[in-house]
GUPA-834223 format. One line per field, with one value per residue (C-alpha): x negated, y, z negated; residue in three letters; chain. Coordinates in steps of 0.5 Angstrom, whole numbers, plus 500, padded with zeros to 3 digits. Each point is the difference from the previous one (the first is absolute). Example, Ala and Ser with C-alpha at 12.3 -4.5 7.8 and 13.67 -1.06 7.14 Angstrom:
// residues 2
xx: c(475 498)
yy: c(491 507)
zz: c(484 502)
residuo: c(ALA SER)
cadena: c(A A)
//
This chain:
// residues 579
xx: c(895 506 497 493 503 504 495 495 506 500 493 501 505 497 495 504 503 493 496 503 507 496 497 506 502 492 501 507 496 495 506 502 493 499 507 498 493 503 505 495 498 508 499 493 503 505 498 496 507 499 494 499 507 500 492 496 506 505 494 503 494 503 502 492 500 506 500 492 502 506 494 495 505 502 491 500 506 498 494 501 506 495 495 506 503 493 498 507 500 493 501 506 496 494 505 504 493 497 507 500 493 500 507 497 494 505 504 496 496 506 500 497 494 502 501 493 498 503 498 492 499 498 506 505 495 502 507 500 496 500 508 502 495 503 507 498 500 506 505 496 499 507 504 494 498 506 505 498 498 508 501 496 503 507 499 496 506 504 497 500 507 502 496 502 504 498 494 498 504 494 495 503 501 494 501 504 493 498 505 497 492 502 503 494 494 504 501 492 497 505 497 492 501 502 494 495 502 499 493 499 501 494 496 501 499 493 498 502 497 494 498 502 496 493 496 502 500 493 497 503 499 507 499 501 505 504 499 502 506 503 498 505 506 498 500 507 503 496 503 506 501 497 506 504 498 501 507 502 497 505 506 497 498 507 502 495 502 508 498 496 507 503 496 501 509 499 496 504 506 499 494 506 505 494 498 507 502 504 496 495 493 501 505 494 494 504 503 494 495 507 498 492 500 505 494 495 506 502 494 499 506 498 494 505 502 492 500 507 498 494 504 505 495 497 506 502 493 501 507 499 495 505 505 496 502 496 501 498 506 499 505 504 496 496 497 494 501 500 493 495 502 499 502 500 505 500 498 499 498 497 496 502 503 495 500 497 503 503 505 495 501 496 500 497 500 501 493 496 496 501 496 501 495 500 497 501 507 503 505 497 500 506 503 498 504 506 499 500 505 496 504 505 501 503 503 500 499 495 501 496 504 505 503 499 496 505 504 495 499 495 496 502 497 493 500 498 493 493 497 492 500 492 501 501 505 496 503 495 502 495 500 504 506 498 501 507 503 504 502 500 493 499 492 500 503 495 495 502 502 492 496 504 499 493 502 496 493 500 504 497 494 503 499 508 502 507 501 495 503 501 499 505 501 496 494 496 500 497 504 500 501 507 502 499 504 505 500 500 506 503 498 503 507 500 505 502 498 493 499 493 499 492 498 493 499 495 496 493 498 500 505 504 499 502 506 502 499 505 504 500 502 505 504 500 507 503 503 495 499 493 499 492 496 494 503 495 503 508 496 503 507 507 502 497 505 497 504 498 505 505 502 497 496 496 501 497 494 492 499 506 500 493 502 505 494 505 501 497 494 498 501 494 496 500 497 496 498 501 501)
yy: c(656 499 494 502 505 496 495 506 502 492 501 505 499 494 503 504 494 496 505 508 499 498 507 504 505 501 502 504 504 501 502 506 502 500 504 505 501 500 505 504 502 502 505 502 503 502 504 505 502 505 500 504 504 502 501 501 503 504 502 496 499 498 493 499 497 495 499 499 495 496 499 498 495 496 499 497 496 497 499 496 496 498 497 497 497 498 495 498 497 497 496 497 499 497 495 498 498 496 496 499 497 496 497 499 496 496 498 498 496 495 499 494 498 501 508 499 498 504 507 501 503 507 500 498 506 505 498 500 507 503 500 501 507 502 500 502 508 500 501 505 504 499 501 507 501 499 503 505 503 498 504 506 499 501 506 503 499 501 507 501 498 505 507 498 494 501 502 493 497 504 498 491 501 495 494 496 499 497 494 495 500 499 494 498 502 495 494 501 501 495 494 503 500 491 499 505 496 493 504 501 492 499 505 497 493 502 503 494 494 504 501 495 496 504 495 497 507 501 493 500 507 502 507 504 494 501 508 500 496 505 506 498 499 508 502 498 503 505 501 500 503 506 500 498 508 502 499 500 508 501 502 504 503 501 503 506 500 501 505 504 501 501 506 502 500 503 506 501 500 503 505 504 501 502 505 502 500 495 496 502 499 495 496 499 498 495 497 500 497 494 498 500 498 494 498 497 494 500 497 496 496 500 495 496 496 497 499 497 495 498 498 496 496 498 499 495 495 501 497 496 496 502 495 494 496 493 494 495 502 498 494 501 495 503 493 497 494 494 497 502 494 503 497 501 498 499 508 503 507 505 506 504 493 496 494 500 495 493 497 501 495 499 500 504 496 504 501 498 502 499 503 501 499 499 505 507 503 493 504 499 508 501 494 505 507 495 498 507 502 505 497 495 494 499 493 495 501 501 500 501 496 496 508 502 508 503 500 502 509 501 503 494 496 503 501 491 501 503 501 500 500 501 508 503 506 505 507 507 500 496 493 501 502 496 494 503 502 504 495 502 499 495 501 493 496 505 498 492 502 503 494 495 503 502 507 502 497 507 505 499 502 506 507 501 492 500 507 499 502 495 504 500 494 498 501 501 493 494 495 496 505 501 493 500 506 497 494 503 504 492 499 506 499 493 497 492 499 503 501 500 502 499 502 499 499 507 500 497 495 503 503 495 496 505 502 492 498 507 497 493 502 504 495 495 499 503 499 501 500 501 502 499 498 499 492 500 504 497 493 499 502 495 500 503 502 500 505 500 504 503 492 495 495 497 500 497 500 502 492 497 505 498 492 502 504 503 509 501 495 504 507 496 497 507 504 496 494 492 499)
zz: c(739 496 498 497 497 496 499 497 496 498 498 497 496 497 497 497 496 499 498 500 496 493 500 503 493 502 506 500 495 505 504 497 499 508 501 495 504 507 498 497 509 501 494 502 507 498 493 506 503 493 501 506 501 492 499 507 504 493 496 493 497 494 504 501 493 501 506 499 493 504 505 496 496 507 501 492 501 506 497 494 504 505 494 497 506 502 495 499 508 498 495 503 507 495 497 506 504 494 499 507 501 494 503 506 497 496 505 504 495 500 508 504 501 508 499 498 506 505 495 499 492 505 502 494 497 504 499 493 499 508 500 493 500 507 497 493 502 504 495 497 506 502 493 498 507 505 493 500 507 502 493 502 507 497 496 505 506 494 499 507 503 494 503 506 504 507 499 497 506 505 495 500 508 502 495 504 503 495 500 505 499 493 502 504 496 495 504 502 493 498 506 498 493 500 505 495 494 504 502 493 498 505 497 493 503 502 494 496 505 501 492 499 505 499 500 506 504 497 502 506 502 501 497 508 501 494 502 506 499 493 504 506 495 496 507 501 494 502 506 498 494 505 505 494 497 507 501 492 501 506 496 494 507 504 493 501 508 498 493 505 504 495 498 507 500 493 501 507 496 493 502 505 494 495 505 501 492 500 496 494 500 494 503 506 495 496 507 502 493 500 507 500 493 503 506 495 497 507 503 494 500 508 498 495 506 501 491 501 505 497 495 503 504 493 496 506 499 492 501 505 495 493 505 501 495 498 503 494 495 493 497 494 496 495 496 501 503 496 502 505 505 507 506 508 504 507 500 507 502 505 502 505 504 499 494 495 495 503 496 494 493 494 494 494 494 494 494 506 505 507 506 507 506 506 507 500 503 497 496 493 498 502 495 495 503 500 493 497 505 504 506 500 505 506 498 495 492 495 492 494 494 505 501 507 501 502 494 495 499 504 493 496 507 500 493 500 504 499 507 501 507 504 501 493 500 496 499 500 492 494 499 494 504 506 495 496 506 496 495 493 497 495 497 499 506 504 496 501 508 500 497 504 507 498 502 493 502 504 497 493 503 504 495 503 498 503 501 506 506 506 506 506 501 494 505 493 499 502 504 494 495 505 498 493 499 504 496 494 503 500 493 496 505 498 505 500 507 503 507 502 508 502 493 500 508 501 494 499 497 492 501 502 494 496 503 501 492 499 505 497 493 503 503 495 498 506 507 504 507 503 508 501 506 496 499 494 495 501 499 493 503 497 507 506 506 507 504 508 505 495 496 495 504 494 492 495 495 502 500 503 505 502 500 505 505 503 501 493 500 507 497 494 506 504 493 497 505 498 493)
residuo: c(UNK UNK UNK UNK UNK UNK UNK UNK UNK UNK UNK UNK UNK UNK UNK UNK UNK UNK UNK UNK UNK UNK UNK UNK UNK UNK UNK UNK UNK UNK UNK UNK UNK UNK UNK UNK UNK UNK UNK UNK UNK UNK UNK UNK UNK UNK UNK UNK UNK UNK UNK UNK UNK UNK UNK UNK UNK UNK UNK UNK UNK UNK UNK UNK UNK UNK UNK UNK UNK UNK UNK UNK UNK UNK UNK UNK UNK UNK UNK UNK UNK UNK UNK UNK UNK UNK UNK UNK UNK UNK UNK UNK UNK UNK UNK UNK UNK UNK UNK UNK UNK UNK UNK UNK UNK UNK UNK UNK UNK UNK UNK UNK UNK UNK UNK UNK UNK UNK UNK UNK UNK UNK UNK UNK UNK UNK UNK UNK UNK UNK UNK UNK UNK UNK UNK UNK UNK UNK UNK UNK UNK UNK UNK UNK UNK UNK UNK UNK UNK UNK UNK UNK UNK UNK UNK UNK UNK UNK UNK UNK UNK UNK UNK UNK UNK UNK UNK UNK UNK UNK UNK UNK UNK UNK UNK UNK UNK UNK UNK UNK UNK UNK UNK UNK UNK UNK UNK UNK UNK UNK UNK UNK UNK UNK UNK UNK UNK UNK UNK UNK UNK UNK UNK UNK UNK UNK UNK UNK UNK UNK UNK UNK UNK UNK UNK UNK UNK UNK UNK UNK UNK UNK UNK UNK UNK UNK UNK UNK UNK UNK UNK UNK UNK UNK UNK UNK UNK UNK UNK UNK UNK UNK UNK UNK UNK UNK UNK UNK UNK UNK UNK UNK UNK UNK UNK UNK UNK UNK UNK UNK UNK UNK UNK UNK UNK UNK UNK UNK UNK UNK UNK UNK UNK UNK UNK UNK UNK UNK UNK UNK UNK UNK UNK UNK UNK UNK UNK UNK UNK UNK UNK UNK UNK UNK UNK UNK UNK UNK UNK UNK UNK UNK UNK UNK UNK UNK UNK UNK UNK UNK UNK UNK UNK UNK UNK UNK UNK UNK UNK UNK UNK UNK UNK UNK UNK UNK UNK UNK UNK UNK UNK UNK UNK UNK UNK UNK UNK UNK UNK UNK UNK UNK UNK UNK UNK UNK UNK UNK UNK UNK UNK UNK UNK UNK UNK UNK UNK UNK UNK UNK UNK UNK UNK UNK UNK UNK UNK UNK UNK UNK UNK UNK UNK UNK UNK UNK UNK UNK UNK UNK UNK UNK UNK UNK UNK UNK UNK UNK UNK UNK UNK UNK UNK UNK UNK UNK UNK UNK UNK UNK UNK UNK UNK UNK UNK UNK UNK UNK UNK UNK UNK UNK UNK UNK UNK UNK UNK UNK UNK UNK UNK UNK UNK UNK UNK UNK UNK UNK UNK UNK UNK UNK UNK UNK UNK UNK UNK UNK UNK UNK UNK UNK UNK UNK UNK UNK UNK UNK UNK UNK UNK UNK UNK UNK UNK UNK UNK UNK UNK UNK UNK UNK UNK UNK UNK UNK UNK UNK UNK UNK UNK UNK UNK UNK UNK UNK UNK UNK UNK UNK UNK UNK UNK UNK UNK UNK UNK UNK UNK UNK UNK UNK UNK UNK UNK UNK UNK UNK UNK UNK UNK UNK UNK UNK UNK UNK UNK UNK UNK UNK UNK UNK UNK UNK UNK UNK UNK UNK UNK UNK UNK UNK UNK UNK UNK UNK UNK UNK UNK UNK UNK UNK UNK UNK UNK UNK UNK UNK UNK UNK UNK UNK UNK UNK UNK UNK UNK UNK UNK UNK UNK UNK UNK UNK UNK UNK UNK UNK UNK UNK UNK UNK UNK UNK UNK UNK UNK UNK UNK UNK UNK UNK UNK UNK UNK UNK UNK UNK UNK)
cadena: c(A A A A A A A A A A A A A A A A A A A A A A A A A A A A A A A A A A A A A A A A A A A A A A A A A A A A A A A A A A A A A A A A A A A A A A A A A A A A A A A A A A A A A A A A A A A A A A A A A A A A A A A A A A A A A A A A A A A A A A A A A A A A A A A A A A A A A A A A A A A A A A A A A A A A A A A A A A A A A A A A A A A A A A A A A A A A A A A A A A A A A A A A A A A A A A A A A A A A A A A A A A A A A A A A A A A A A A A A A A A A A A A A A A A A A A A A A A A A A A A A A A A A A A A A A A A A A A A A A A A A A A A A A A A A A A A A A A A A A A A A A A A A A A A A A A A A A A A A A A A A A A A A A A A A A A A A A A A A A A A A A A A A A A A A A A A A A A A A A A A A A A A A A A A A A A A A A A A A A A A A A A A A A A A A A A A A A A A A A A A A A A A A A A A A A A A A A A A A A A A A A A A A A A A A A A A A A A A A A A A A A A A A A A A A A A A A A A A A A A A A A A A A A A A A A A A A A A A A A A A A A A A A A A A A A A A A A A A A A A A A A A A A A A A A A A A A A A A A A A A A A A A A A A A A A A A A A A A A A A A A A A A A A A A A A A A A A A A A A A A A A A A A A A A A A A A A A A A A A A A A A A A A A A A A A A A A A A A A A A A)
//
């Protein structure tokens, strides 16, 4: 128990430093504001005192105005606080969720491509947006809320132990009962509330992987499927957050239970001595209002424990992301380097146990153009996510310019190639952006970028031109439209060395030639290295390298290569028969 405490406190306390602390004088402010509001209670009830003994019992109908004045006063001040204090609490709790999702998604930007793999978009959704807006009302409800019904709770215990301290002791004799339900119901909640935010990833999951596949559920006729699959997943959350409800409720319920015992001791021992005389009518009512106006911040506080730990159970999965740290770590070269030589050396690596690179070595000489064949599975995109760092060997070296990876910035590393891969990566945004990529624009070297990529054989004719919107995943383009806003992304980078994965293997036969004559004016001039299956388009290669089973079985030119009839001239024979 003790130890999930502290680490709630922990939590707690850490959000505090990451994301409270810049707004602590607007929060102090909200303080004083809260405390003005809760006192105005305690004052309320204690204002009747007068209000009877004087006016109802004495007959001093003078009293009526001010006691009626001070009254009326108590409801203005609390009203205006409550506004106040309101909109004080509510930009803070604004400001922390934005902070803390836009933190998230920063960061978790700049883990490996393995995080990526064992979290879904859905899930990494719900923790960016479901997480941060579960925690974003916590402090909110409990600086405004929870200050202020300890606050009112103290003036009105403070009201009532000065009427009558026994008379409270009577009205209190139950809370012990309180103690350990509390414990569990928190315990509860707390276990309930991890399982549910898992839930939630899955539903969000689903969502995206069924948006985003559509054409496939449709053509496969998967609705009911699909259906049936995301309805057994809100049925969990469901579930849970019904008994999550139930037993959250248990307290608040508790609370009525002990007050209502409470009523019992305090009329059984304060209605004897007002009858007797011993004590006045006044004295009663205020007592009485202090204690009844007390139960409603009592049952609030109670239902607290369910706020509180759903709260602890988000920031636990919010921070359990903030703390993974990236595995590929920048180097302290901030230079370019001094040519676009690449070289691999005996490089080896593998996924999930099984090798994917053995021991692979070529050379990428820099101002030409090598392409890399081979069978599917050979290893060859992953030449490409090594070279950009994406992921790092397990053993062996590759440089860029004699200098090996790791020691270049990772900014500085990637900021050397242009990527133009089969899937072009289009945002829901226009062409222009999906082209900028939040780079600065310059009229002209967009203009150029259009033209040479043939991007502007399309949108000169579209009534938005640039300012067309792509679509999800650029769904309002053709495939060959995607790849040449691709390549038109390459030209305006205008990196010394282009990477070109499958650039032209789904297109049609027109818009392959469109797309290659792009491709081929790109790479003149630079270090280009080519993965193709379509052996016909890497014919006028400087060097082709035949990568089979993760290493170089074969180098050479399209000519030599086919003299030797070795791995190469079969791959030839295999597309295109004898020739």
């Amino acid at each position: 128990m003790a130890d999930r405490l502290n680490r709630t406190a922990n939590l707690f306390a850490r959000m505090w430093r990451d994301y409270l602390h810049p707004y602590w004088a607007r929060i102090l402010l909200a303080l004083v504001f809260l405390i003005v509001e809760g006192s105005t209670l305690g004052l309320l009830s204690w204002m009747l005192k007068p209000l009877f003994d004087r006016v109802f019992v004495g007959g001093d109908t003078d009293a009526i105005w001010w006691v009626g004045g001070v009254i009326f006063s108590l409801f203005l001040i609390r009203a205006s606080t409550f506004v106040i204090n309101r909109s004080l609490m509510t930009s803070v709790s604004l400001a922390v969720s934005t902070s803390m999702q836009t933190d998230l998604l920063r960061h978790i930007m700049t883990l490996d491509s393995s995080f990526f793999q064992e979290n879904p978009p859905g899930a990494l959704i719900e923790r960016v947006q479901g997480d941060s807006i579960a925690v974003q009302g916590v402090w909110s409800t409990f600086i405004s809320g929870a200050g202020r019904d300890m606050v009112s709770l103290l003036s009105l215990f403070g009201v009532a132990v000065a009427v009558d301290p026994w008379w409270t002791m009577a009205a209190l004799v139950g809370a012990p009962l309180l103690i350990l339900p509390t414990v569990l119901v928190q315990r509860y909640i707390r276990r309930k509330m991890r399982q549910n935010r898992v839930n939630a990833s899955q539903r969000a999951t689903r969502l995206d992987e069924v948006l985003h596949g559509i054409n496939a559920v449709k053509l496969n006729r998967m609705e009911d499927y699909q259906a049936d699959r995301f309805s057994q997943i809100v049925s969990r959350i469901r579930k849970a957050e019904i008994k999550m409800s139930g037993i959250g409720a248990t307290v608040p319920a508790l609370v009525d239970v002990v007050t209502g015992l409470g009523f019992i001791g305090v009329l059984a021992l304060g209605g004897a001595e007002v009858t007797r005389g011993e004590r006045t009518v006044g004295d009663f009512m205020s007592f009485f209002t202090a204690m009844a106006l007390a139960f409603q911040p009592l049952r609030r506080l109670g239902n607290l424990t369910g706020t509180w730990q759903i709260a602890a159970a988000s920031l636990e999965r919010i921070y359990s992301v903030l703390d993974m740290q990236p595995g590929i770590a920048c180097g302290p070269r901030r230079e370019p380097p001094p040519d676009t030589t690449i070289r691999f050396h005996d490089v080896r690596l593998a996924y999930s146990g099984h090798p994917v690179l053995n021991g692979l070595s070529f050379t990428a000489e820099s101002g030409q153009t090598t392409a890399l064949v081979g069978p599917s599975g050979a290893g060859k995109s992953t030449v490409f996510n090594l070279l950009t760092r994406l992921i790092d060997p397990e053993a062996g070296e590759i440089t860029l310019g004699g200098v090996p990876l790791r020691e270049f910035d990772l900014g500085v590393l990637r900021d050397q190639f242009s990527t133009v891969s089969q899937e072009a990566a289009l945002f829901d945004e226009t062409l222009r952006e999906n082209i900028l990529l939040g780079h600065p624009q310059d009229d002209k070297a967009l203009r150029r970028a259009t033209v040479a990529a043939h991007v502007a054989d399309f949108t000169d004719n579209l009534p938005l031109g640039l300012d067309t919107p792509a679509g999800p995943r650029g769904s309002a383009l053709s495939g060959g439209q995607r790849q040449r806003v691709a390549i038109a992304r390459a030209v305006l980078r205008d990196a010394p060395i282009l990477l070109l994965d499958e650039a032209t293997s789904a297109l049609d036969a027109q818009s392959e030639r469109l797309v290659q004559q792009a491709l081929d004016e790109l790479s003149a001039g630079r270090t280009t290295l080519v993965i193709a299956h379509r052996l016909s388009t890497v014919r006028q290669a400087d060097k082709i390298v035949v990568i089979e089973a993760g290493r170089v079985v074969e180098e050479g030119n399209h000519d030599q290569l086919m003299a030797k009839g070795g791995a190469y001239a079969a791959l030839v024979r295999l597309q295109f028969g004898d020739q």
